[in-house]
C-alpha positions in Angstrom: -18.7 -34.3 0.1 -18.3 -32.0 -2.5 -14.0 -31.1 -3.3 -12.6 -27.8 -2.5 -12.9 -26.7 -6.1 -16.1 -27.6 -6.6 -17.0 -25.8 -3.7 -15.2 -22.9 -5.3 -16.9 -22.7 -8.4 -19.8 -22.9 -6.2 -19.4 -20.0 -4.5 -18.8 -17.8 -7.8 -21.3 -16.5 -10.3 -20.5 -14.1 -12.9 -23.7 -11.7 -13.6 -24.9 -11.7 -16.9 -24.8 -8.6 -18.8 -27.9 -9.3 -20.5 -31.0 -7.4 -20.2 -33.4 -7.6 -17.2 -36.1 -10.3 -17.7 -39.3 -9.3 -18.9 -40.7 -9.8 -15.4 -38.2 -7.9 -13.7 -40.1 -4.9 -12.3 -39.9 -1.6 -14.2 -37.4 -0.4 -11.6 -34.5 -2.8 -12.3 -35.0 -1.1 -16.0 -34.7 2.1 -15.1 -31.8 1.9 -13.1 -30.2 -0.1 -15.8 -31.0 2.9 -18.3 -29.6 5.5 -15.9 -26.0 3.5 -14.9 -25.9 3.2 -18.6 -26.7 6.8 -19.8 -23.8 7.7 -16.9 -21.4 5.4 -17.3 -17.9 6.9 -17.9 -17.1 6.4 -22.0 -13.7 5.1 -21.5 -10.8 4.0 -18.6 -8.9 6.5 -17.2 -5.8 4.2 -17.7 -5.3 1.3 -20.1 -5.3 -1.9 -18.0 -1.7 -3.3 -18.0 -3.4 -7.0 -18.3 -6.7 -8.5 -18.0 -8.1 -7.7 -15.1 -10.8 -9.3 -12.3 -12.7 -8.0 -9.7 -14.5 -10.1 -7.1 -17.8 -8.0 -5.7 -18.4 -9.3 -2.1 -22.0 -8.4 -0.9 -22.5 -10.4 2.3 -24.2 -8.6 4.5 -24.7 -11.1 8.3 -27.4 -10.0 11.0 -28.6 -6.8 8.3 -31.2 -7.3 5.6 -28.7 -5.2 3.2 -28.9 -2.3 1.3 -31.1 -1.4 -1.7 -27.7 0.0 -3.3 -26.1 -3.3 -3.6 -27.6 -4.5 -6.5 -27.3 -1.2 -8.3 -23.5 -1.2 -7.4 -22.7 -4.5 -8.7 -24.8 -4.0 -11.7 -23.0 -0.5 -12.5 -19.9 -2.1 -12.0 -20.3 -4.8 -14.3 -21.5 -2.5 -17.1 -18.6 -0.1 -16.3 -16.3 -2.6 -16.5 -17.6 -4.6 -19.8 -18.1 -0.8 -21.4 -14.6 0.5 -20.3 -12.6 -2.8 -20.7 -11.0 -1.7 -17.4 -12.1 -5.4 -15.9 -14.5 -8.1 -15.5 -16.3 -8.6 -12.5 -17.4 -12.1 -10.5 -20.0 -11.4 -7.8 -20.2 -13.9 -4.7 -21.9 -14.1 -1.0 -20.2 -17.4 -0.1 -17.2 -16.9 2.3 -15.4 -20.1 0.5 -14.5 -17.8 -2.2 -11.8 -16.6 0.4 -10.4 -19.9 -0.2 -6.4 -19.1 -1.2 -7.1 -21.5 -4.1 -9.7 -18.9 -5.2 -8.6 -16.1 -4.2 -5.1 -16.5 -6.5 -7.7 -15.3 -10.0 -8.5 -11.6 -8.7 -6.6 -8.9 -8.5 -8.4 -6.9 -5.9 -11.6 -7.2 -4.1 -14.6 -5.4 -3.6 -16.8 -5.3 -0.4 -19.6 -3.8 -1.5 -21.3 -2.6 1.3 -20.8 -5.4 3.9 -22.3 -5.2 6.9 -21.9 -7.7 9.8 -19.5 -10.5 10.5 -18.9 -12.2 7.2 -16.6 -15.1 7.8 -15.0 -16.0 10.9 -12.4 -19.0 10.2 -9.3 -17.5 10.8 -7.7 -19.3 7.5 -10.0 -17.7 5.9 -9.2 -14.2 7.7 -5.6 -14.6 6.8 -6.2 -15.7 3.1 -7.7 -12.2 2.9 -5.1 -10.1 5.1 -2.3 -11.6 3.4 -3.4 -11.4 -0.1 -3.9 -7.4 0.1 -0.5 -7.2 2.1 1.1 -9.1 -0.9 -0.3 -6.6 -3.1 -4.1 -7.5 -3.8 -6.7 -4.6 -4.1 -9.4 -3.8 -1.7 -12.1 -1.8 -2.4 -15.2 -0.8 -0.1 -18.1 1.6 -0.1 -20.5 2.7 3.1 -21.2 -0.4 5.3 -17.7 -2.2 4.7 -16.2 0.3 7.7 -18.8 -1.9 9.7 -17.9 -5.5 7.7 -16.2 -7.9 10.2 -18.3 -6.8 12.9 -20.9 -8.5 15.7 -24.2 -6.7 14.2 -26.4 -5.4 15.6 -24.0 -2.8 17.5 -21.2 -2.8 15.1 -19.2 -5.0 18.0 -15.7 -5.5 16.6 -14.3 -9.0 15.6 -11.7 -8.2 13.2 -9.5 -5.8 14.1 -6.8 -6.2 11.3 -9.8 -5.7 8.6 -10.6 -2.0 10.0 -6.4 -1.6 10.0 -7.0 -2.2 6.6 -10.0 -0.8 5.2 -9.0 2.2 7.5 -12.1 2.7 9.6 -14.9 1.5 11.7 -18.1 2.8 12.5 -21.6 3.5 10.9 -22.5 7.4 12.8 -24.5 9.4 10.3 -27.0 11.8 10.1 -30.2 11.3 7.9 -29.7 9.3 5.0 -30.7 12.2 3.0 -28.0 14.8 4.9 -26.8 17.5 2.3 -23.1 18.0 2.9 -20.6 20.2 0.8 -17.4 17.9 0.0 -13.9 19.3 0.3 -11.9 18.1 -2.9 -8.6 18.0 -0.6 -6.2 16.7 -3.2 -7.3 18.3 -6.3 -4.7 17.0 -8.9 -4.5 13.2 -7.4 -5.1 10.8 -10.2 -8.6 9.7 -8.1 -9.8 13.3 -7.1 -9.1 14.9 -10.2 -12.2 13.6 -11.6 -14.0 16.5 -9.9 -12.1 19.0 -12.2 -10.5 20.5 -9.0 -13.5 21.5 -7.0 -15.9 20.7 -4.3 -19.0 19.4 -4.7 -22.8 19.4 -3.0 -24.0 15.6 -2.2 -27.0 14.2 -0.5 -26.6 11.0 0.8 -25.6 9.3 4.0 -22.6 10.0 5.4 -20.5 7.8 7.6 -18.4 9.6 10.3 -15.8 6.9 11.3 -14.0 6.8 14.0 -10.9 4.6 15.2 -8.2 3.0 13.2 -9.1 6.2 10.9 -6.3 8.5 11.5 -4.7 11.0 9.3 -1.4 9.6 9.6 -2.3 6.1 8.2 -4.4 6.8 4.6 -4.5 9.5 2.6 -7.6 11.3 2.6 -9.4 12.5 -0.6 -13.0 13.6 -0.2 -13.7 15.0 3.3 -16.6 17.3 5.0 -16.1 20.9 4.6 -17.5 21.6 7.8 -18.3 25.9 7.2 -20.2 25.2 4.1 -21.9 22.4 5.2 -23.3 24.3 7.9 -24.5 27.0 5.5 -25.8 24.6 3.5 -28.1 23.0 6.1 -28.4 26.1 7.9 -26.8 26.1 10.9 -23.8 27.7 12.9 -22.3 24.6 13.3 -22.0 20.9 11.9 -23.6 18.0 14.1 -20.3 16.9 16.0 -19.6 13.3 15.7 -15.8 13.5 17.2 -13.7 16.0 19.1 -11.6 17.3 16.1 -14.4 17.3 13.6 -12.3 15.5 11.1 -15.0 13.8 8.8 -12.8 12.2 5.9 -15.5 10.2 3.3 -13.1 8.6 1.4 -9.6 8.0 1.1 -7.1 5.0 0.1 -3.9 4.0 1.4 -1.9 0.9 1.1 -1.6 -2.2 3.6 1.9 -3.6 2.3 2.0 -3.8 -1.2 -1.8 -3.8 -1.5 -3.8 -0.5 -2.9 -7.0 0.0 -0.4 -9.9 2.7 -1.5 -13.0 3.5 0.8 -15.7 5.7 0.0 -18.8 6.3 2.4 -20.8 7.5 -0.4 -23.1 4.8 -1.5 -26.2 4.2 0.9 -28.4 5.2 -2.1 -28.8 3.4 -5.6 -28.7 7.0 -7.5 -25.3 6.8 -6.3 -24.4 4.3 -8.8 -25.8 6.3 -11.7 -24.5 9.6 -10.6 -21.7 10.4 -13.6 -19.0 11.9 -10.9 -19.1 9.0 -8.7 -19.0 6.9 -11.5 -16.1 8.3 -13.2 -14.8 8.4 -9.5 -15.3 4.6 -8.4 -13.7 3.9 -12.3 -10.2 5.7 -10.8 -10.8 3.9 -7.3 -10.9 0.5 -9.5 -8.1 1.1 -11.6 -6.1 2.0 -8.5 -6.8 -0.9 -6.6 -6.5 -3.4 -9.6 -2.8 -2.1 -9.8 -3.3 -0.2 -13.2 -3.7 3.6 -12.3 -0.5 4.6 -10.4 -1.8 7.0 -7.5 0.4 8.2 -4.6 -0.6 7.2 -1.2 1.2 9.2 1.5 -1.0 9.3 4.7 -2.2 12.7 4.4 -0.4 13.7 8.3 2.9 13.6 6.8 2.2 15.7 3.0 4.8 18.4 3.8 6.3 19.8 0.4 9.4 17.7 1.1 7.2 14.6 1.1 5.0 16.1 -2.5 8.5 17.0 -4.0 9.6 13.1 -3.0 6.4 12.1 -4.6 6.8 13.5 -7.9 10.7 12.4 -8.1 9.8 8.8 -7.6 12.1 9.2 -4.5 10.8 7.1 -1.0 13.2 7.6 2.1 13.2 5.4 4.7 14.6 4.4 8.0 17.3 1.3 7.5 17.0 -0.9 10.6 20.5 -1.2 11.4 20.8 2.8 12.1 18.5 1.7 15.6 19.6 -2.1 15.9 20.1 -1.6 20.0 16.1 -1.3 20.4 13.3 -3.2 19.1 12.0 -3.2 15.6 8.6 -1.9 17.3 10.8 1.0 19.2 12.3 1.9 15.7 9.1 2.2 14.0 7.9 4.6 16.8 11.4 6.2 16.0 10.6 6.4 12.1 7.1 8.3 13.0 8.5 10.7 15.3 11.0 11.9 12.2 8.5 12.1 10.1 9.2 9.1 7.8 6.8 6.5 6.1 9.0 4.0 5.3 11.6 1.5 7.1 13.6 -1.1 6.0 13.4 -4.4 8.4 16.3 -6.4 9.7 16.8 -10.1 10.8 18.8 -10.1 13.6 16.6 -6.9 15.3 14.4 -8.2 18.0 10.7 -7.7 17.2 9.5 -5.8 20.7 10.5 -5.9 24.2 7.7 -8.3 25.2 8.9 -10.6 22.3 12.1 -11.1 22.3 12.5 -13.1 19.1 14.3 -11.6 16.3 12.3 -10.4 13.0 12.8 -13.9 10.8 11.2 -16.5 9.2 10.4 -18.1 12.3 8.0 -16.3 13.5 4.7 -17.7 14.3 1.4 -16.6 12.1 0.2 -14.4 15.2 3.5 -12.6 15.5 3.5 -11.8 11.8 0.3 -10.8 11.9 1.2 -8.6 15.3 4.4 -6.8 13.2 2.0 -6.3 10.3 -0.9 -4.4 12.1 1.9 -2.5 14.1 3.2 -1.0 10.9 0.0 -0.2 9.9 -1.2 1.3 13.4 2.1 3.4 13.1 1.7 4.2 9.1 4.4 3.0 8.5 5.5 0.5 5.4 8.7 -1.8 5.3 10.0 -1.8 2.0 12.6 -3.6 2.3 14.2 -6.3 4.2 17.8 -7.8 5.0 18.7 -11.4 5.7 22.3 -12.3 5.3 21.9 -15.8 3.8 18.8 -16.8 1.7 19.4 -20.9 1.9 19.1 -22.6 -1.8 17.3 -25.4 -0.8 13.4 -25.6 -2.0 11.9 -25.6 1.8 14.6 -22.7 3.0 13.9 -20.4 0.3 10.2 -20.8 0.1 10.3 -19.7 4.2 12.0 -16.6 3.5 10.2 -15.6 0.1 6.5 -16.2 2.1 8.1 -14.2 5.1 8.8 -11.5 2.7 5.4 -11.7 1.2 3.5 -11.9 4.2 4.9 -8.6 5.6 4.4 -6.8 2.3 8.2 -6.4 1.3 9.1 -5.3 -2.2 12.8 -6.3 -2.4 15.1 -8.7 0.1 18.7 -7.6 0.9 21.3 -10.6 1.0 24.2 -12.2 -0.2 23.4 -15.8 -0.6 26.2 -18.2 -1.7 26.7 -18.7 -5.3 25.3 -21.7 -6.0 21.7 -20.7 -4.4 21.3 -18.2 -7.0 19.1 -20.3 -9.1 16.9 -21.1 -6.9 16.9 -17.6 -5.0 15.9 -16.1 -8.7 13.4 -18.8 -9.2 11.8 -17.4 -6.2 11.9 -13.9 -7.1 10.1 -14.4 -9.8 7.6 -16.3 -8.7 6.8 -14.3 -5.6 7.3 -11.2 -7.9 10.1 -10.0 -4.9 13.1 -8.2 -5.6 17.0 -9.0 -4.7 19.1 -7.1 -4.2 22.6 -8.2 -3.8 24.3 -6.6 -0.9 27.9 -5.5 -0.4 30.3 -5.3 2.9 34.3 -5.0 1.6 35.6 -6.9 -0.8 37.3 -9.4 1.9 33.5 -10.1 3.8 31.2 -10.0 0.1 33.9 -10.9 -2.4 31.2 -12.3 -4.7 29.2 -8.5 -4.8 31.8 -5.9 -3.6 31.9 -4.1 -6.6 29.6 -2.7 -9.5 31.5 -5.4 -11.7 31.1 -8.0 -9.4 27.4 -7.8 -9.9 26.9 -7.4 -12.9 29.1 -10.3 -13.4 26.9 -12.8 -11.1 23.7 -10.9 -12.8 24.6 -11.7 -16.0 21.6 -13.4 -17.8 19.2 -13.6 -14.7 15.9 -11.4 -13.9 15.1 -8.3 -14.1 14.5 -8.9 -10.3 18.2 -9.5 -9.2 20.4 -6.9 -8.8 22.9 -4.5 -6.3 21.5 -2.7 -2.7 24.7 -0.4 -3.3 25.8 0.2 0.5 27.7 3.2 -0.6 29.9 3.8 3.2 31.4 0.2 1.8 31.9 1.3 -1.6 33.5 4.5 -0.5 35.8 2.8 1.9 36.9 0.3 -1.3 37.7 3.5 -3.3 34.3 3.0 -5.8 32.9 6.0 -6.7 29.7 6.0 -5.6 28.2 8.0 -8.9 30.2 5.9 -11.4 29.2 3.2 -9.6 25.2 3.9 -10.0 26.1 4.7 -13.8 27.8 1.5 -14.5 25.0 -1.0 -12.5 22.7 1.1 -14.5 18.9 -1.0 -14.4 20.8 -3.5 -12.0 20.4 -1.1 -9.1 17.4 -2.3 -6.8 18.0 -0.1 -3.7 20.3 2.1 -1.4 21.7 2.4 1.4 22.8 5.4 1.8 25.9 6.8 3.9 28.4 10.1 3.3 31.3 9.4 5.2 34.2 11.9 6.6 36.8 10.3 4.4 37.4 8.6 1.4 39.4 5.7 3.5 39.0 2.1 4.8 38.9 4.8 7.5 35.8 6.7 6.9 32.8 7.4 9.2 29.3 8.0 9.1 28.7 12.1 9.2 25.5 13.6 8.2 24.5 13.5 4.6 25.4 16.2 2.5 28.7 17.0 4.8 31.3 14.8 4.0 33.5 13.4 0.7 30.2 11.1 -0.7 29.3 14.2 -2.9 25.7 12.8 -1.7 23.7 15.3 -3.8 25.2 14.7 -6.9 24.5 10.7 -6.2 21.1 11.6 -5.7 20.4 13.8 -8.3 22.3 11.1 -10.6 19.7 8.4 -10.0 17.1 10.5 -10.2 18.2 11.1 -13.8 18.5 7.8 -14.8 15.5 6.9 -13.5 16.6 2.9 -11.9 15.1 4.0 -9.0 16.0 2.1 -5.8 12.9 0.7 -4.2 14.0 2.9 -1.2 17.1 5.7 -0.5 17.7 3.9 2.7 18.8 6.4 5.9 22.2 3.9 7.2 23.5 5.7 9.7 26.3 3.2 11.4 27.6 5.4 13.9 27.1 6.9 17.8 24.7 3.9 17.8 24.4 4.8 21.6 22.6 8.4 20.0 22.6 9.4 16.6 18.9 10.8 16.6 20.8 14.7 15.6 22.5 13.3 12.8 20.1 11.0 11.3 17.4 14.5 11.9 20.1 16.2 9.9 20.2 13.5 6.8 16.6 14.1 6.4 16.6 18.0 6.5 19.2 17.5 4.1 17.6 14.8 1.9 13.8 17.3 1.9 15.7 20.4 1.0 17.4 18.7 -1.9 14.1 16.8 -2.8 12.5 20.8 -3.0 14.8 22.4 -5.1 15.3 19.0 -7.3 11.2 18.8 -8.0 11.4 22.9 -8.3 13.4 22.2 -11.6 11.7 19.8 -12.9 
């Protein structure tokens, strides 16, 4: 029996670049001639390392597209032209393997049609690689990869979570449609020089996961000029809102995700504005071009304004810890939020009434993931009192972390578990971020000084989550504070309180003695931005929906007139 790494290698070949053989049919040289004459002459970014792309075209119960070929050849020359990244082509599911998975840095489903794998270890390999902050990339039949074919029959359901959509209802493959450039100045649409555009091809109308408030749509149907276009009063109608979004990307945890339904046809692939277009979708999924990726529901221009300051608000846990973490994200969505923070003592959902911890089982991790995603919701950040600093207890909490898609822990582990906690940051590339109660409860990390003094030497990765109600209570100023931790600041909670006491209370933001704008605007300017400006609102616990409503309409008016000025 052949080793797991032999069976690896196996499954990968890397297409040559090499000219057709001279008894490849005329056809294959044409196309080659035309991607080449189209291809895009440089990278819209420079790639912050080398780069690899696997191209995964199993198709399962469908004979495949004629496109596929063209695709992976197109993207091969793009990427040897560009230097943008090399590519590895493979149909054998035991490149899912996490072994082989561990050498990309996103993946690309080139239209996949059917059931491709169905060992749930190799499911997972897949779902928690994106979540950790692997790419994934798919054009026209991935919305139907992971399903029973014939009938599109779904099998995966945390696949069309990610890739955002599922279904394969189209028109003829040769409908004309008029696409509406929705975000003209995003770093992917903008190579359309701010316009619309006439296609042919055919277009997928998806239906369910696809929703507004989960991926931010790009390229969609503009519904009036398609129907002049074709000739009609009125577009074919494929669902009750007529919302027919062709490509968008969002992310799934940490991972950047790009679909686009254009690519039934190989012209497609030679076409110079899809090509320059599929170049940006690359970069963005390989982690090199920086793209927001607000779900397009919640684009008010508070949330743009955010956008451009580098500013992400988010629900802390602890505000709603008397209800379930599942109740707080439907809490987060009602106010309008896309972010939370996650907490380990908070029980996960009514009919589970373990807490959110490293104890979880794989199907429960799985269940929080897919209901952040259902709800559009991602969790930044996490807190966990202790972080043990043994190997085996560390490892647990780091792969937790990972495995829900969280950028930076919250914690104050003992001294002497430093090492190993910072060991683990790195390795999992997961920030820490030191957390404060008083100076009697966290008299290691009460203070700006007190950090930086246990900080001394260590990553880039440890650092302070400033809870500023404690720091205010101590007597720290909370904008000399954020001066003096300086890069060491790795997120916020956020409080104003009605006095500058051991006394104070939580009051709306913006209406106390916190001089909360002037913090704000203070780290915006010294650009350590937190990974989140986390909503803490530790008061009325039995309702304190007004006032946490009011932090926010505080928090988007500032975040206007700061970007105004800009």
């Amino acid at each position: 029996m052949k080793s797991k790494t032999a069976r690896i290698v196996a499954a990968l070949y890397v297409v040559c670049l090499a000219a057709p053989a001279p008894s490849a049919p005329a056809q294959e040289g044409d196309e080659r001639a035309r991607i080449e004459a189209a291809l895009p002459a440089r990278a819209q970014v420079r790639p912050r390392k080398p780069r690899k792309l696997l191209i995964f075209d199993l198709n399962v119960g469908y004979p495949g597209h004629p496109s596929i070929k063209t695709a992976n050849l197109a993207f091969e020359l793009m990427g040897k032209k560009t230097g943008a990244f090399d590519v590895v082509v493979s149909r054998d599911p035991a490149v899912f393997e996490a072994e082989s998975l561990r050498q990309f840095d996103a993946v690309f489903f080139n239209n996949t049609v059917g059931n491709q794998f169905t060992d749930p270890a190799l499911r997972r390999n897949l779902a928690e690689f994106v979540v950790a902050g692997g790419g994934l990339m798919g054009v026209h039949g991935a919305t139907v990869g992971f399903t029973r074919w014939p009938g599109a029959i779904e099998d995966w359901q945390e696949f069309g979570l990610m890739i955002g959509g599922r279904g394969a209802a189209h028109a003829d493959a040769e409908e004309k449609v008029y696409l509406r450039n929705e975000d003209p100045d995003h770093p992917l649409a903008q190579v359309f020089g701010g316009t619309g555009f006439e296609h042919a091809d055919e277009f997928f109308r998806v239906g369910d996961p696809y929703a507004r408030g989960r991926q931010r749509v790009l390229l969609s149907i503009d519904n009036e000029k398609t129907a002049r276009l074709q000739g009609k009063d009125r577009v074919q109608r494929f669902r009750e809102d007529d919302d027919y979004a062709l490509s968008w990307i969002k992310q799934y945890g940490r991972g950047r995700v790009f679909y686009s339904t254009m690519g039934h046809q190989p012209r497609d692939f030679w076409d110079p504005r899809l090509l320059r277009y599929y170049l940006a979708a690359a970069q963005y999924v390989l982690g090199d071009l920086d793209a927001p990726a607000t779900p397009s529901a919640l684009l008010t221009p508070a949330m743009r304004a955010q956008e451009r300051l580098g500013l992400r608000l988010g629900l802390e846990a602890y505000t709603f810890h008397r209800i379930s973490l599942v109740e707080m994200m439907d809490r987060a969505s009602e106010l309008g939020l896309a972010y939370i923070g996650g907490l380990s003592f908070q029980r996960v959902a009514p009919d589970i009434p373990k807490n959110l911890d490293p104890s979880l089982t794989d199907s429960e991790i799985e269940y929080v993931r897919m209901k952040l995603a259902s709800a559009g919701l991602r969790m930044l950040t996490y807190f966990i009192q202790d972080i043990p600093g043994d190997e085996d207890g560390c490892r647990r909490v780091f792969d937790f972390a990972r495995r829900l898609g969280v950028e930076t822990l919250m914690t104050e582990p003992k001294l002497e578990a430093l090492d190993m906690v910072e060991r683990y940051a790195d390795r999992y590339d997961i920030k820490v971020a030191l957390h404060n109660h008083d100076r009697n409860a966290s008299p290691n990390y009460w203070s700006p000084e007190a950090i930086l003094k246990v900080c001394k030497g260590r990553s880039k990765r440890i650092g302070a989550c400033a809870d500023i109600g404690y720091w205010i209570r101590d007597g720290i100023d909370p904008v000399a504070g954020v001066r003096k931790l300086g890069s060491r600041l790795i997120t916020l909670q956020l409080h104003d309180l009605n006095e500058r006491s051991p006394k104070g209370r939580d009051v709306p933001w913006g209406s106390g003695k916190g001089e909360t704008e002037k913090l704000i605007r203070t780290i915006q300017r010294l650009r350590h931005l937190p990974t989140m400006v986390g909503l803490e609102y530790s008061d009325k616990f039995e309702d304190n929906t007004p006032e946490v409503r009011a932090c926010i309409a505080f928090f988007n008016d500032l975040s206007i007139r700061m970007a105004g000025r800009r």
